[in-house]
N, C-alpha and C positions, 0 to 999 in steps of 0.2 A: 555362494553366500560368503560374506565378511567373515574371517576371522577375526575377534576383537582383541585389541592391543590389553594384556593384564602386566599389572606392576611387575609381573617379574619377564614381559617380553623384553626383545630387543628390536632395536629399528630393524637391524637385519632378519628376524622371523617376518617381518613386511613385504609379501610378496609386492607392490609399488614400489616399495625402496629399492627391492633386488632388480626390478626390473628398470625402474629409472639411472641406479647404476653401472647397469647392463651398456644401456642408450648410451652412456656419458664416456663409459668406455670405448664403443665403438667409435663413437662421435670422433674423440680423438685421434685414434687410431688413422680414421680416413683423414682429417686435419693435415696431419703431420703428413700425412704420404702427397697429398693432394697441393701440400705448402710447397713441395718441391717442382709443381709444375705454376707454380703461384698463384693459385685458383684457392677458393675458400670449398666445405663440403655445400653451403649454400648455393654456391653458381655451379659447381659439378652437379647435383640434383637437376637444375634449371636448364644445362648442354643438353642430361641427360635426357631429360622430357622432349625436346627440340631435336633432337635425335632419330627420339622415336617416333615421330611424327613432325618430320620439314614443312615449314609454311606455318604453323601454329599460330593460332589467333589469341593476342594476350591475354583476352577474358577469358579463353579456355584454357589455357595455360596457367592462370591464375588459381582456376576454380580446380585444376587437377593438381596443383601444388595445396591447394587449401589456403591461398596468400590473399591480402587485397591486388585488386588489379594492377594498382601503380606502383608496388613493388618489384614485378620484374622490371621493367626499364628504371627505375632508380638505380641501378646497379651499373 
């Protein structure tokens, strides 16, 4: 169940907020490490998938990233 936000919350008592910037930190974290091989964390995901299964077929590859299809080869 929702906790609901009263005038005297703060965005940080927002279990969404803390967890969004949880994501945002991480996010970068890998950014920066991943910049040094000059890969975005987006195309490291994308090796990654294609890794784990060589031969991958775009649609499913799409659908296991949750992307539209024509995003992976846009890149």
């Amino acid at each position: 169940m929702l906790r609901s936000m009263t005038s005297n919350s703060s965005p940080l008592d927002c279990n969404c907020f803390a967890i969004r910037q949880v994501a945002r930190y991480v996010s970068q974290m890998y950014e920066r490490h991943l910049n040094l091989a000059g890969i975005t964390a987006a195309q490291f995901t994308i090796i990654a998938a294609i890794g784990r299964k060589p031969g991958v077929q775009m649609a499913e590859l799409a659908d296991q990233l949750v992307m539209d299809r024509t995003t992976p080869s846009v890149r």
